[in-house]
LUMGU-267277 format. One line per field, with one value per residue: y, x, z of N, C-alpha, C in turn; residue number from 1. Coordinates in pm, 1 decimal. Layout:
N
n_north (Y,...)
n_east (X,...)
n_up (Z,...)
ca_north (Y,...)
ca_east (X,...)
ca_up (Z,...)
c_north (Y,...)
c_east (X,...)
c_up (Z,...)
num (NUM,...)
//
This chain:
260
n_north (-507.4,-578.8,-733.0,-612.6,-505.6,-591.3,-584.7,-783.1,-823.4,-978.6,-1126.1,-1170.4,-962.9,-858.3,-550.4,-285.5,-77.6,211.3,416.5,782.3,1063.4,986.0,821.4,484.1,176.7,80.3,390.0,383.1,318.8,99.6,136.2,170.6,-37.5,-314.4,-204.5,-262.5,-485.6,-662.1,-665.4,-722.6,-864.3,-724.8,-542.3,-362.5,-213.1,-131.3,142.8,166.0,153.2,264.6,220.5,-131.3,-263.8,-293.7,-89.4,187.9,220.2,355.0,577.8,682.6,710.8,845.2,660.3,395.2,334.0,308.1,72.9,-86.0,-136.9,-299.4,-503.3,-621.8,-685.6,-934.4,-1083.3,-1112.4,-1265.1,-1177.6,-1108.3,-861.5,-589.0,-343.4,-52.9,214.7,488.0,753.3,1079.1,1133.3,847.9,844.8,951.0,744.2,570.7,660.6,629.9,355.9,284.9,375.1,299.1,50.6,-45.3,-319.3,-442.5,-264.2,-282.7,-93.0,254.3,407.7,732.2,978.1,1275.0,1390.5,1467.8,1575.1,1546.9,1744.7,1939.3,2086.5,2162.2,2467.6,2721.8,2856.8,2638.4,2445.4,2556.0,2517.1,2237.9,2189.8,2308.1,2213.2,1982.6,2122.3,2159.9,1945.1,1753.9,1475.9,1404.6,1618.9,1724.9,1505.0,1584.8,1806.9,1768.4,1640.6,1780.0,1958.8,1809.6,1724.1,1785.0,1932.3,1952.2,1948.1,1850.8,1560.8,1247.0,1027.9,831.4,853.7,1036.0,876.9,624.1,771.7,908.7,677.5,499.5,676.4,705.4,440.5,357.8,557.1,744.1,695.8,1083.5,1146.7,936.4,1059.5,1308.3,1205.3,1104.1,1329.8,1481.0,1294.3,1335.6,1550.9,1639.3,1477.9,1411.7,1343.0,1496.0,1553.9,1348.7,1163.7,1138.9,908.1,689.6,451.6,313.9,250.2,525.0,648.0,939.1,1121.9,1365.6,1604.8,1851.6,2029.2,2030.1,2089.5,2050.9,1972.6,2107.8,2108.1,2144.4,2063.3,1730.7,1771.4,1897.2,1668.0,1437.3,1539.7,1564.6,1269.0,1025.1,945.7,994.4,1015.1,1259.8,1281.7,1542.6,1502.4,1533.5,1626.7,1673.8,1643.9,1379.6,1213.3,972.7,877.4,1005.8,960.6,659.3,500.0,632.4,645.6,362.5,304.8,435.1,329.8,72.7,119.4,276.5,47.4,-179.5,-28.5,-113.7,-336.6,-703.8,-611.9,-492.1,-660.9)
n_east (-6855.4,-6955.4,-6826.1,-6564.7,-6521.5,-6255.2,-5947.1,-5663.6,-5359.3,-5028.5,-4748.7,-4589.3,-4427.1,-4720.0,-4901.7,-5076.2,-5365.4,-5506.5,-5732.6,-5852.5,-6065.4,-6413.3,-6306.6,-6194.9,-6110.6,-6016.5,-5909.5,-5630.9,-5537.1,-5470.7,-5201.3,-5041.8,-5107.5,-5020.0,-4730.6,-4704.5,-4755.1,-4527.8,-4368.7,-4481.3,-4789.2,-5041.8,-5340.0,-5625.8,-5863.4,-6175.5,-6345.8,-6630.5,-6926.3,-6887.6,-6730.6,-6743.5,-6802.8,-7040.1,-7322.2,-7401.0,-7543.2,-7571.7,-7365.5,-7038.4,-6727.3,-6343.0,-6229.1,-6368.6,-6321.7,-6084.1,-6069.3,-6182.6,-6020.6,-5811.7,-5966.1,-6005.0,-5734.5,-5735.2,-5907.9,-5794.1,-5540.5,-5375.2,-5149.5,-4986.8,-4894.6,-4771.9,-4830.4,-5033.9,-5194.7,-5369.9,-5447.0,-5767.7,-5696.6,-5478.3,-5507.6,-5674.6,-5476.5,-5269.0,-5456.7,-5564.0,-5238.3,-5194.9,-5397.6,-5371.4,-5145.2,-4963.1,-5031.7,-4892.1,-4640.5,-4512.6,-4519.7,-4679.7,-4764.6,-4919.1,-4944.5,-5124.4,-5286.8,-5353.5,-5666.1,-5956.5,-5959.3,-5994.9,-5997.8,-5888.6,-6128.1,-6149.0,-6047.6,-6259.2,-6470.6,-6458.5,-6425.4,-6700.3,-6867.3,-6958.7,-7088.1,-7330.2,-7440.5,-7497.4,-7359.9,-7197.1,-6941.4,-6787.3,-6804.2,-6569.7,-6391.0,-6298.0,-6196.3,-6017.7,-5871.5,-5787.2,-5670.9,-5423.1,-5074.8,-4981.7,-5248.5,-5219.2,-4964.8,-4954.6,-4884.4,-4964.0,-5263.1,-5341.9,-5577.1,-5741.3,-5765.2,-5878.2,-6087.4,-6252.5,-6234.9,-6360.1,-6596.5,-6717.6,-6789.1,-6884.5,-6918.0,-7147.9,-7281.6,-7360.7,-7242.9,-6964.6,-7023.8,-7043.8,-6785.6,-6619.4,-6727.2,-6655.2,-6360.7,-6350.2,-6407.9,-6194.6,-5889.7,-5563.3,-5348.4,-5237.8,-5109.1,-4954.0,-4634.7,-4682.3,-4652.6,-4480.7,-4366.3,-4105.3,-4151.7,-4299.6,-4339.9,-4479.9,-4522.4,-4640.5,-4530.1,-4666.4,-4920.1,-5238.7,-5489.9,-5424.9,-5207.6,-4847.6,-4692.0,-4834.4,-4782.4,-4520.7,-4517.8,-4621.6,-4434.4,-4261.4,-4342.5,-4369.6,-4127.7,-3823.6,-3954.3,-3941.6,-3924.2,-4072.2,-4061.4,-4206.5,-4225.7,-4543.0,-4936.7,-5170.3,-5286.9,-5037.4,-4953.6,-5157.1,-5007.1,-4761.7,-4664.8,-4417.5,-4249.0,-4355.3,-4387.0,-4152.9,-4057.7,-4231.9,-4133.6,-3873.2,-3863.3,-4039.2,-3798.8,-3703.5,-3731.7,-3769.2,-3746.0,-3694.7,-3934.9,-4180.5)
n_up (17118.7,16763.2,16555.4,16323.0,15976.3,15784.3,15576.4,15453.5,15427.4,15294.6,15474.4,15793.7,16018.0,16229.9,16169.9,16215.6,16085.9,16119.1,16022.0,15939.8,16001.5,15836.9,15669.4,15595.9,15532.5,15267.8,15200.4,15217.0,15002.1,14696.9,14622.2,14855.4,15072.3,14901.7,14897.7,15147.4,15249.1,15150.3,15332.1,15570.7,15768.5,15745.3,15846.2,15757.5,15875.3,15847.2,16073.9,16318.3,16237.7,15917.8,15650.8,15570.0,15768.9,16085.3,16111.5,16314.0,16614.9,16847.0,17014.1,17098.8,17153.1,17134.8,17312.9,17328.4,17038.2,17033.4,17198.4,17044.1,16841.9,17033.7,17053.9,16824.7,16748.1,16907.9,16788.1,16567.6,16708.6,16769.9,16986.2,17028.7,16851.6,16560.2,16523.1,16272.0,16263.5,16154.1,16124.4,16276.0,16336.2,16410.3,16667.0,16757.2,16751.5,16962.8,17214.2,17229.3,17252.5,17534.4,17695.0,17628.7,17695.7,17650.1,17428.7,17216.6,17026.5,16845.2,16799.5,16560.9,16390.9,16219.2,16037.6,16297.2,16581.3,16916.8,16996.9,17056.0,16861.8,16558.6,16215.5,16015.1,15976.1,15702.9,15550.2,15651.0,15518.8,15236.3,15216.7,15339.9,15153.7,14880.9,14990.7,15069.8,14828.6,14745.0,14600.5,14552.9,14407.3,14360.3,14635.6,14743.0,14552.8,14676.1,14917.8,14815.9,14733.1,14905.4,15108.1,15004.6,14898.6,14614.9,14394.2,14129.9,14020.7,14167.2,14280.3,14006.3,13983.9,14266.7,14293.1,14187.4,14344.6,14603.5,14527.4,14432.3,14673.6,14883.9,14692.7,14679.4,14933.9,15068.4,15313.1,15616.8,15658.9,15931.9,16090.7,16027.3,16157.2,16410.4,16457.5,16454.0,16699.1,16903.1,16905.2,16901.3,17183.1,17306.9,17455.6,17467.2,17541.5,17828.0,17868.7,17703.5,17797.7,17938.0,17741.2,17623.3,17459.0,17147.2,16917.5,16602.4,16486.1,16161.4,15938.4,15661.7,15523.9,15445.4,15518.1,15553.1,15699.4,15975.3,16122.4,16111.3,16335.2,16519.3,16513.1,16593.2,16860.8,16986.9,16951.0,17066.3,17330.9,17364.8,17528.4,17399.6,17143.9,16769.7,16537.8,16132.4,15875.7,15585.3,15230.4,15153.5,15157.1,15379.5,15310.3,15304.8,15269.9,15062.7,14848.2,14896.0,14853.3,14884.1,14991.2,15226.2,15307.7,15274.3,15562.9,15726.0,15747.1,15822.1,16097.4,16209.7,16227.1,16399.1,16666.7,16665.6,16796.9,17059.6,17163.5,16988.3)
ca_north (-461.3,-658.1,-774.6,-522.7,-567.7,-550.3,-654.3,-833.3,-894.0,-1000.9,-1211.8,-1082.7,-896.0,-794.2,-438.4,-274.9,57.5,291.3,531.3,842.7,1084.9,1005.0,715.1,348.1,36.1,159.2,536.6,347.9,276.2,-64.9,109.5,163.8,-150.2,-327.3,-218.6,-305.8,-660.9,-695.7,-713.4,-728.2,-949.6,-595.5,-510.0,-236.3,-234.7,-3.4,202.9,119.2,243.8,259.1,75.9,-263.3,-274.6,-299.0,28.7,260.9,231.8,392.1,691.8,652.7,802.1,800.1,525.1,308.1,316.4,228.9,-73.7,-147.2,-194.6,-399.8,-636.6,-687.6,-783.7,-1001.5,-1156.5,-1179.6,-1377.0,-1135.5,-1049.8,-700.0,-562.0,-228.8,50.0,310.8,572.8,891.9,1148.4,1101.1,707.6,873.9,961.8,641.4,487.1,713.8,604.6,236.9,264.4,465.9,208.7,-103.4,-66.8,-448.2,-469.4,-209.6,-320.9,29.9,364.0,503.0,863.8,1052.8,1415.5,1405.3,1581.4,1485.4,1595.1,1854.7,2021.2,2130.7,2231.2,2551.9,2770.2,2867.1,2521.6,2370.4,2639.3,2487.5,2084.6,2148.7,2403.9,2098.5,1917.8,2201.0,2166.1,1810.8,1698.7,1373.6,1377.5,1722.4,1697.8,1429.0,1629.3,1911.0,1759.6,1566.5,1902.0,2064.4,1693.1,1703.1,1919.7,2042.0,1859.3,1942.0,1769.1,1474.0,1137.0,957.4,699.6,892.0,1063.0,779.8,528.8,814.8,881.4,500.5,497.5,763.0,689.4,305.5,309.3,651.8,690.1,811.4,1193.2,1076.2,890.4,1144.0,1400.4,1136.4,1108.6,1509.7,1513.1,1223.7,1381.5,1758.2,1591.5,1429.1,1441.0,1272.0,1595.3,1560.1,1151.7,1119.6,1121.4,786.9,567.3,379.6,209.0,311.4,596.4,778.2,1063.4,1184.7,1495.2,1630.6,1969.2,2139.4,1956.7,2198.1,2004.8,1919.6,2188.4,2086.8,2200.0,1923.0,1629.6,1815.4,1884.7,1533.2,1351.9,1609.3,1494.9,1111.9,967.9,920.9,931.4,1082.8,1332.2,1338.1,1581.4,1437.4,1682.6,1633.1,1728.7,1580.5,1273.1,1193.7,848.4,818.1,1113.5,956.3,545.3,444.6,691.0,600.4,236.2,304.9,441.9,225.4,6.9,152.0,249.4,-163.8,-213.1,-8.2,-167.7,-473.9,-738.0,-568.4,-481.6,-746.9)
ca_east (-6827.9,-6962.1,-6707.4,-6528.4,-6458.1,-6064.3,-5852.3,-5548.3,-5253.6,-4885.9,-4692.4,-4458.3,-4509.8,-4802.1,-4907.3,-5249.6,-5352.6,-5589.5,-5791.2,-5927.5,-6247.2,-6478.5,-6250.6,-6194.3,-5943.5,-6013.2,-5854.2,-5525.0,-5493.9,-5376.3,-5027.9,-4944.1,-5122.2,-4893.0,-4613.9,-4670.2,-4820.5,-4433.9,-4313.3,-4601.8,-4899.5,-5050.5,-5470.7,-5678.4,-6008.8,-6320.8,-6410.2,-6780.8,-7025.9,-6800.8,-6696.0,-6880.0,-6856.6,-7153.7,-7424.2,-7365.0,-7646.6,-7509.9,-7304.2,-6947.6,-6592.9,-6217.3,-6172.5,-6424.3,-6262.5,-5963.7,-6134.7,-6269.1,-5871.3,-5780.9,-6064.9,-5936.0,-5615.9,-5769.6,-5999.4,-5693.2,-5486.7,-5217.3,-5056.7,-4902.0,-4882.8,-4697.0,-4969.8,-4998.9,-5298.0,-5343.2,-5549.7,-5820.0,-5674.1,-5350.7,-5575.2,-5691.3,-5367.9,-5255.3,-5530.5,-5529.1,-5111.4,-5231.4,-5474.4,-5341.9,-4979.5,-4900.4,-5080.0,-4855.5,-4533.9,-4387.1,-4641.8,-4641.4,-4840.6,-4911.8,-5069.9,-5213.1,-5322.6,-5345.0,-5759.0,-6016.6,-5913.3,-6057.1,-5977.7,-5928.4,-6253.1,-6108.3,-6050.0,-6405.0,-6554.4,-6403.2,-6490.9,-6876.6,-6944.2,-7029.5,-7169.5,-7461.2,-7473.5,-7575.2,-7313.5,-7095.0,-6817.6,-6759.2,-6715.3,-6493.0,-6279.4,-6266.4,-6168.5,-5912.9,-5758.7,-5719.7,-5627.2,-5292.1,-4967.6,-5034.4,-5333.3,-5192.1,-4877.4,-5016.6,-4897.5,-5075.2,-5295.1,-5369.0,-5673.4,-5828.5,-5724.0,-5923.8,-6198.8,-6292.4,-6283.5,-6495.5,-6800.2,-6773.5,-6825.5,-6949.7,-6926.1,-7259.6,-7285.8,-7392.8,-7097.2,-6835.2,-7040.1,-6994.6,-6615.7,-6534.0,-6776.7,-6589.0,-6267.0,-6312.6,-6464.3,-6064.1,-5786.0,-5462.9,-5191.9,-5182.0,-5069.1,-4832.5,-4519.9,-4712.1,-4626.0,-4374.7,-4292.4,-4089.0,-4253.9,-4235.1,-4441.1,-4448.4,-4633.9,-4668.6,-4478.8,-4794.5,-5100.1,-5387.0,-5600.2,-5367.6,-5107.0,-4759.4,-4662.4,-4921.5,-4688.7,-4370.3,-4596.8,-4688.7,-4288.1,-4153.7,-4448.5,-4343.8,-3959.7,-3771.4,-4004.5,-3890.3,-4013.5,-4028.4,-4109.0,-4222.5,-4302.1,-4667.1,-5018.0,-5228.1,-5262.3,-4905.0,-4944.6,-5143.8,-4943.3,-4587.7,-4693.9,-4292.4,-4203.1,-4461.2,-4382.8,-3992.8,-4061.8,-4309.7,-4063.1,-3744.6,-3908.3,-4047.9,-3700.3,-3585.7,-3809.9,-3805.4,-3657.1,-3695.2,-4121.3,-4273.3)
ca_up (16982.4,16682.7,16402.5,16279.2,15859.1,15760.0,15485.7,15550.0,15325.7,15326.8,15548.1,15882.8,16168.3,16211.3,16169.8,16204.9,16022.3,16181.8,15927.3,16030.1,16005.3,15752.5,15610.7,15615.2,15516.2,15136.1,15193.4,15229.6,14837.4,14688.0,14616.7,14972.5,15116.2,14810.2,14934.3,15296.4,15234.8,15132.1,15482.9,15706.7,15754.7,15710.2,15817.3,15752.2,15933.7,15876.5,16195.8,16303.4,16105.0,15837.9,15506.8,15576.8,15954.9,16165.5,16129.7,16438.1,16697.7,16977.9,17060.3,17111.5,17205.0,17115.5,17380.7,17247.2,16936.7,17062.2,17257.0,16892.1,16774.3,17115.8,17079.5,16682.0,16821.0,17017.7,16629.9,16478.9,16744.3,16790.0,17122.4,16994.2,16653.8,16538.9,16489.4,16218.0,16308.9,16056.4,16132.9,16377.0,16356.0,16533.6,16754.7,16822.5,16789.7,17074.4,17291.7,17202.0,17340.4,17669.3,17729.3,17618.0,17645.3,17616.3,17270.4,17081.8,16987.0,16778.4,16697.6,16391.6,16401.5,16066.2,16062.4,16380.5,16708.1,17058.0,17029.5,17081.2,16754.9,16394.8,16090.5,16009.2,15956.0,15571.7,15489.4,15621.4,15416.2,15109.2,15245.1,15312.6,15026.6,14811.5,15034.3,15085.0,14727.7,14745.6,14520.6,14670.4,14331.6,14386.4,14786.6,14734.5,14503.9,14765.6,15017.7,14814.2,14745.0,15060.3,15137.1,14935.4,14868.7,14479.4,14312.2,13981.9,14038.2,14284.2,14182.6,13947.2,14062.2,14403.2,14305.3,14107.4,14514.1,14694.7,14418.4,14478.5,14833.4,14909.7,14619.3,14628.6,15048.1,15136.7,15523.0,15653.0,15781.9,16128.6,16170.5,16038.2,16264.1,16539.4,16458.5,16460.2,16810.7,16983.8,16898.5,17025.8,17345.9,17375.1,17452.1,17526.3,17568.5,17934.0,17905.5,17670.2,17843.6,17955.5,17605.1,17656.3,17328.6,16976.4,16859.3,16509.6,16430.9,16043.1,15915.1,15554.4,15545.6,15339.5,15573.8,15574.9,15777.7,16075.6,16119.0,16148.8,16479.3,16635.3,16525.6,16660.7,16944.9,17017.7,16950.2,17198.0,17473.1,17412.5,17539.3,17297.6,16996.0,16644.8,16413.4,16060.5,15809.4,15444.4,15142.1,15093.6,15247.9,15519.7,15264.1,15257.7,15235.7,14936.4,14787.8,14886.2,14921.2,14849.8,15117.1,15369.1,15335.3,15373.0,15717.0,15852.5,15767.4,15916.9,16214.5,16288.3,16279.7,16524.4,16786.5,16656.3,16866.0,17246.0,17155.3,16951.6)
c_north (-571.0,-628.9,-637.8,-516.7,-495.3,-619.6,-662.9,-889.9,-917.2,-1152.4,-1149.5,-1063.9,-843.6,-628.8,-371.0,-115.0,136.3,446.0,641.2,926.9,1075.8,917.6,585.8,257.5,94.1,278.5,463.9,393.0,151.3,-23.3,71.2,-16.3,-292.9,-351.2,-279.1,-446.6,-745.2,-744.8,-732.9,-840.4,-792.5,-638.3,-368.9,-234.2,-121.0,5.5,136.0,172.1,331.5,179.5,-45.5,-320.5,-268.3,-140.0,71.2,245.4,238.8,473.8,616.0,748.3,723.4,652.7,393.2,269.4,248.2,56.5,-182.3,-197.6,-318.7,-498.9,-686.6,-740.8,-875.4,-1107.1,-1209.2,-1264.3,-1300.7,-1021.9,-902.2,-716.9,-391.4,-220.1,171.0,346.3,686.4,926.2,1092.0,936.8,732.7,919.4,879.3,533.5,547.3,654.0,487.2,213.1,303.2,344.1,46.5,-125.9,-218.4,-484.4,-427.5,-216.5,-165.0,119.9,430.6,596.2,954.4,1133.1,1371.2,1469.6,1511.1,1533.5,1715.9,2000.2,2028.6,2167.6,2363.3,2642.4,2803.5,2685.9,2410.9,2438.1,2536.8,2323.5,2096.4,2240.5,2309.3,2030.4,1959.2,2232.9,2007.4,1710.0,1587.1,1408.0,1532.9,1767.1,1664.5,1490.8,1776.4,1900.8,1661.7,1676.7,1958.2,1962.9,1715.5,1816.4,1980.9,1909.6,1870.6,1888.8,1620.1,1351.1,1042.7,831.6,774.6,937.0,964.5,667.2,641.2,864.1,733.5,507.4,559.9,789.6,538.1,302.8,453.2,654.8,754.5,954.3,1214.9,1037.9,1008.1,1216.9,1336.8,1123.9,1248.4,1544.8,1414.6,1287.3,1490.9,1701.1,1521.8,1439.9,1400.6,1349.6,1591.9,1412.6,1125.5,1079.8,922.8,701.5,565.8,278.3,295.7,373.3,645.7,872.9,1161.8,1252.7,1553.5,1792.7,2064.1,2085.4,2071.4,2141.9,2011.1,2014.2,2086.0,2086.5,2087.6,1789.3,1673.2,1851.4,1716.0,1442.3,1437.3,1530.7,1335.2,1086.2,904.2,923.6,1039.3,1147.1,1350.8,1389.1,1541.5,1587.7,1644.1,1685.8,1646.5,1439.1,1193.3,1075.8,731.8,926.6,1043.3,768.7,495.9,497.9,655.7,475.7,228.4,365.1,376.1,135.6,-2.2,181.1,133.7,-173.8,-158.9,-56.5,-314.2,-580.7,-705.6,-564.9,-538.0,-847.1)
c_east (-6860.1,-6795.5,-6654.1,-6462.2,-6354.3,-6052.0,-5745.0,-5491.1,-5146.4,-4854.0,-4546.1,-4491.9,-4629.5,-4827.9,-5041.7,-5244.1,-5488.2,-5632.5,-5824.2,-6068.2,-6310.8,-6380.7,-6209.2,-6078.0,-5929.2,-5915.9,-5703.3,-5444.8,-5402.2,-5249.8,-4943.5,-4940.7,-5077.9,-4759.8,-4567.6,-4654.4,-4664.8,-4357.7,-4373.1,-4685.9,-4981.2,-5259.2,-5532.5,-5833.0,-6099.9,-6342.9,-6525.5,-6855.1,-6964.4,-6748.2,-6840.1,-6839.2,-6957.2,-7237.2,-7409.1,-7540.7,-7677.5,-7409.9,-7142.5,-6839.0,-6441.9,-6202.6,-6254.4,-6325.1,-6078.4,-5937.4,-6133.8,-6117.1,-5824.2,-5884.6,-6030.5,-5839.5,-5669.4,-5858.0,-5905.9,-5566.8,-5400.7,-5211.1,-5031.7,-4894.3,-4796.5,-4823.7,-4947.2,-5137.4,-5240.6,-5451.4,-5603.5,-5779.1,-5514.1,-5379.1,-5619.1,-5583.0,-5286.7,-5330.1,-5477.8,-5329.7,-5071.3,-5271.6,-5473.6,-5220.8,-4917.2,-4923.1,-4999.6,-4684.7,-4439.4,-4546.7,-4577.7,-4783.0,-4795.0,-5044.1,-5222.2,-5209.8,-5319.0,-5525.4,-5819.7,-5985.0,-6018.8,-5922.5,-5996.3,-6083.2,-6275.2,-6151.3,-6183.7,-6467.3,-6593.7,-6464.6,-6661.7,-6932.9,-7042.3,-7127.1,-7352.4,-7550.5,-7533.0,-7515.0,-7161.0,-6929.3,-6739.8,-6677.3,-6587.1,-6362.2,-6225.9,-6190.7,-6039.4,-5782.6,-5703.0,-5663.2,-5448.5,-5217.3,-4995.6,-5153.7,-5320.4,-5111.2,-4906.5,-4988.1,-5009.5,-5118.2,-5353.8,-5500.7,-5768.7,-5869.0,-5857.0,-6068.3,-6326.2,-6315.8,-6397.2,-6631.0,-6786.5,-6857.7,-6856.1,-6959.9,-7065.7,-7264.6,-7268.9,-7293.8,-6968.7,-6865.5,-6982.1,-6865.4,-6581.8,-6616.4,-6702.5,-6456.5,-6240.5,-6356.1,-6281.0,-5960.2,-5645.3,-5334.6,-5101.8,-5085.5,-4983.5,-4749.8,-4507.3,-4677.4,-4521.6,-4315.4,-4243.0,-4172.4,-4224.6,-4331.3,-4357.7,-4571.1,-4560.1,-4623.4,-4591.6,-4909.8,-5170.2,-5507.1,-5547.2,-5211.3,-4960.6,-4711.4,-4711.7,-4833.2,-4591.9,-4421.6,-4603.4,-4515.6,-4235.9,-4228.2,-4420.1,-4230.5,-3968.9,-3839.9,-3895.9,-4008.0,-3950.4,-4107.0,-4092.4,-4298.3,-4455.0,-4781.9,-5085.4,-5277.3,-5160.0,-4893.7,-5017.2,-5046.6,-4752.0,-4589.1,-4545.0,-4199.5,-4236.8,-4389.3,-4249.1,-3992.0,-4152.6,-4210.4,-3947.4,-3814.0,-4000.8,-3925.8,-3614.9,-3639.5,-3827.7,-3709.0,-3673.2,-3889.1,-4220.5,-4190.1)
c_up (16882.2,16584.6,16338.9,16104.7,15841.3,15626.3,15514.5,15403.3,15342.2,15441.2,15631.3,15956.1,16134.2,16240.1,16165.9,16235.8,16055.9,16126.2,16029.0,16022.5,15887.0,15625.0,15674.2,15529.3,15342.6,15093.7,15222.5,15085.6,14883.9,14691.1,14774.8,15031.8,15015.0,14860.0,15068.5,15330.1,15198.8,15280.0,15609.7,15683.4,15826.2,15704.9,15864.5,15793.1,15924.0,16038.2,16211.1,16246.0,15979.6,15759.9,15528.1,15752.1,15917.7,16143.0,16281.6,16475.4,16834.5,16997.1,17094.4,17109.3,17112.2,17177.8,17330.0,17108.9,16989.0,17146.5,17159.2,16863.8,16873.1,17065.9,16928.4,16690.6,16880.6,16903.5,16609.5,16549.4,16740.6,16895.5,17126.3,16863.4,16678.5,16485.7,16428.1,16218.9,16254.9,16112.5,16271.7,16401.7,16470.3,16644.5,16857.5,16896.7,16941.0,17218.6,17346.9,17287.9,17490.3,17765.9,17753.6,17590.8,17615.1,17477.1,17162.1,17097.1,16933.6,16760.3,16611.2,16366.6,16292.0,16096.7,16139.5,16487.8,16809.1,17092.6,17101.1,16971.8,16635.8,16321.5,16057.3,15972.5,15764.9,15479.1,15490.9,15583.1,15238.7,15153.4,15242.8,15205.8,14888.8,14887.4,15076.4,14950.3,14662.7,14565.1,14545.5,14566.0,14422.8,14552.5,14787.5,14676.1,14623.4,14840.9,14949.4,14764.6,14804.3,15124.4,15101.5,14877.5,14740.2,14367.8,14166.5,13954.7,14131.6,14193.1,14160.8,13979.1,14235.8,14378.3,14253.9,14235.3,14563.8,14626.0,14467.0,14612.6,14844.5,14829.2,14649.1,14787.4,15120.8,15299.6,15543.1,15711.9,15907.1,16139.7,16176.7,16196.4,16433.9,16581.0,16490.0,16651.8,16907.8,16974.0,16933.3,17164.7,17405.8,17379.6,17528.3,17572.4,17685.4,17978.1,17807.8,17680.0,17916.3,17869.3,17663.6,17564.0,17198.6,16938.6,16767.6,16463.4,16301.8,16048.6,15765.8,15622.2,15463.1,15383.4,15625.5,15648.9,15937.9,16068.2,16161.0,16296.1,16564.6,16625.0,16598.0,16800.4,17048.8,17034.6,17035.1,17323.8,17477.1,17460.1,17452.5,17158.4,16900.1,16564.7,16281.2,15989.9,15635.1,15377.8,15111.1,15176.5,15345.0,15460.0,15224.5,15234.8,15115.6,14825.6,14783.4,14952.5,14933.9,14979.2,15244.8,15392.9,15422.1,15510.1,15812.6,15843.8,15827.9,16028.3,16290.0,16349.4,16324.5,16667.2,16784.6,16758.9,16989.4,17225.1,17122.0,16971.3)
num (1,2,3,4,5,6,7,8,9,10,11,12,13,14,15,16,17,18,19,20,21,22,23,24,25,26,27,28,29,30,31,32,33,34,35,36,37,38,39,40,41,42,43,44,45,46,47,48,49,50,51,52,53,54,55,56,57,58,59,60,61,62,63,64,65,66,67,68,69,70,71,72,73,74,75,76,77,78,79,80,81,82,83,84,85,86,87,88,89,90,91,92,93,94,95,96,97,98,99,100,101,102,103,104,105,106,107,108,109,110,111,112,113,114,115,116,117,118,119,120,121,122,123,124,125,126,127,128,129,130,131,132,133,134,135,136,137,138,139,140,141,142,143,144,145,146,147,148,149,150,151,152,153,154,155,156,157,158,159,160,161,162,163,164,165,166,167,168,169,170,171,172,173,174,175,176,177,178,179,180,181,182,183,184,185,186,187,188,189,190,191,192,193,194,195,196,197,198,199,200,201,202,203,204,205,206,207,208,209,210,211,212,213,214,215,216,217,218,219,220,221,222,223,224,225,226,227,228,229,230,231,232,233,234,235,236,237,238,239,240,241,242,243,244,245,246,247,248,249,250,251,252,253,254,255,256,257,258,259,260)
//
């Protein structure tokens, strides 16, 4: 795996944040990664062929990707970290704790699946309709709608964070396509019961991308994990950064101490 580019802020435990399809360390927003940098030594790493990583030139899988996070642990000099994976990144982060159980200290899983899934057929109507129209703002706003609980109410500052992301660093096609094809090819449902560390799984009570049910799904299949439900949509964490933070942060410290 070449270099993988991150941003890294704060000072603490370490913690390492795992985007997911067709986003990178950017799709965080400064508020959340702000608030985290408060109690963490807090990084956000572009996927491969993604943000300012390395250009993809070679085919690849979930597990790869989850290789890609071990071997960053392994850059940044840290033993174990607590892992927060959204979306196809809870995907990874799943993997990544399957695979490399000594590395992950606490998981933290936000509107995600256990793979081999989509998006409804309605809702990727509405995501590529722009895109056949060969208009990127427009996409962007599409998908930041069906993204989030009421885009007329949506706090302020969230669309302006995800705006930015997605025109300043554009992910390439090829890659997303590569991300949504490595991810129906996997699947972790049958291995779960395998994790073996602090788990909390949150989900956005209005996520149109990632049905509800799949988090409550997924915290029943681990021991002992927790589920909670937050009011927003399958972007709940730039939609609710004050919220997000307060539970990555209460759930560190219920693992803290026996895991890292």
């Amino acid at each position: 795996m070449e270099r993988l580019h991150y941003l890294r802020r704060g000072a603490g435990s370490p913690l390492l944040l795992v985007q997911g399809t067709a986003a990178h360390s950017l799709h965080w927003g400064e508020r959340l990664l702000s608030l985290l940098s408060e109690s963490f030594d807090v990084v956000a790493y572009d996927h491969r062929g993604t943000g300012r990583s390395a250009p993809l030139d070679q085919g690849f899988g979930v597990a790869d990707l989850a290789d890609d996070a071990a071997a960053l642990l392994d850059e940044l000099g840290w033993p174990r970290a607590y892992v927060l994976g959204v979306s196809m990144g809870g995907l990874v982060a799943q993997e990544l704790a399957l695979r490399h159980p000594d590395r992950v200290g606490g998981l933290l899983l936000g509107c995600t699946h256990t793979g081999g899934t989509g998006a409804p057929p309605e809702v990727l109507e509405v995501l590529t309709a722009a895109v056949v129209r060969g208009d990127p703002l427009a996409t962007v706003r599409n998908v930041f709608h069906v993204g989030v609980k009421d885009p007329e109410n949506v706090r302020a500052g969230a669309w302006d964070e995800y705006r930015e992301a997605a025109l300043t660093l554009p992910v390439p096609p090829q890659v997303t396509a590569g991300q949504i094809a490595a991810v129906a090819r996997h699947s972790t449902a049958d291995r779960l019961h395998r994790i073996g560390v602090p788990t909390h799984v949150v989900h956005g009570d209005a996520d149109r991308l990632v049905p509800t049910a799949e988090g409550e799904r997924i915290a029943a299949a681990i021991p002992g994990a927790r589920f909670t439900l937050v009011p927003a949509g399958h972007f709940f964490w730039m939609e609710q950064p004050e919220t997000t933070a307060a539970w990555v942060a209460e759930a560190c410290a219920e693992s803290r101490g026996t895991h890292l």
